[in-house]
N, C-alpha and C positions, 0 to 999 in steps of 0.2 A: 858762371856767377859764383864769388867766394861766397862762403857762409858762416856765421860763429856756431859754434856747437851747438849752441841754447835756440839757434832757429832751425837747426835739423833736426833734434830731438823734445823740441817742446814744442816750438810755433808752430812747425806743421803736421804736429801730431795735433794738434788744436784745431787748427784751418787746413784741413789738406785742399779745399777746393780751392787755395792761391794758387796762380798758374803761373808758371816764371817768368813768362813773355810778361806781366801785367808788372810784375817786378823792375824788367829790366825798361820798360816802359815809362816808369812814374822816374827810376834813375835817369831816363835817359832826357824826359820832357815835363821835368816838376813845374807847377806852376807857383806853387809856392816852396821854398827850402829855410830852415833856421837850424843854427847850431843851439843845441845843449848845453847844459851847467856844465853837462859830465864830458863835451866837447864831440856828443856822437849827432849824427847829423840825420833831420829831419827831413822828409821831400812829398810831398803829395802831390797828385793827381788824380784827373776822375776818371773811372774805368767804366765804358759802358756796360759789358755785361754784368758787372756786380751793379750800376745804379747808384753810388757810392765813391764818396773818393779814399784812394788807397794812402794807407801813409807806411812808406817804410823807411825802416831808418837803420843807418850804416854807421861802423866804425868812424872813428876821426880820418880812416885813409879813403873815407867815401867812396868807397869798392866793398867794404864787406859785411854782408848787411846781417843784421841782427835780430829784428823782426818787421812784420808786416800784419799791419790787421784795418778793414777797414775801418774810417773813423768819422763815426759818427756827427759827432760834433764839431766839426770841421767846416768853417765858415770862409767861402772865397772872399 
């Protein structure tokens, strides 16, 4: 899995209990996705052990992802 800098030294210093399978998971079976102003791209899913759905969100090259945190307010 690529990464930007800012989710190896900030996101998961933040959330270490993300687990990467749950990352590559919501990449791989979003139920919902939307591009950004800023053109980086959104994808959520629900994870069961978090209870929660994950949203993480990737570059424009939708391979490199930049952060993950679950989101709250997140309405299917």
């Amino acid at each position: 899995m690529k990464t930007t800098n800012y989710f190896t030294t900030s996101v998961m210093v933040r959330r270490p209990y993300l687990k990467a399978e749950w990352i590559e998971y919501v990449l791989s079976n979003p139920i919902r996705t939307t591009v950004q102003t800023n053109r980086r791209i959104s994808r959520w899913a629900f994870i069961s052990e978090l209870d929660k759905y994950l949203r993480v969100v990737t570059e424009p090259d939708g391979e490199t992802v930049h952060n993950a945190f679950p989101d709250r307010g997140f309405k299917p």
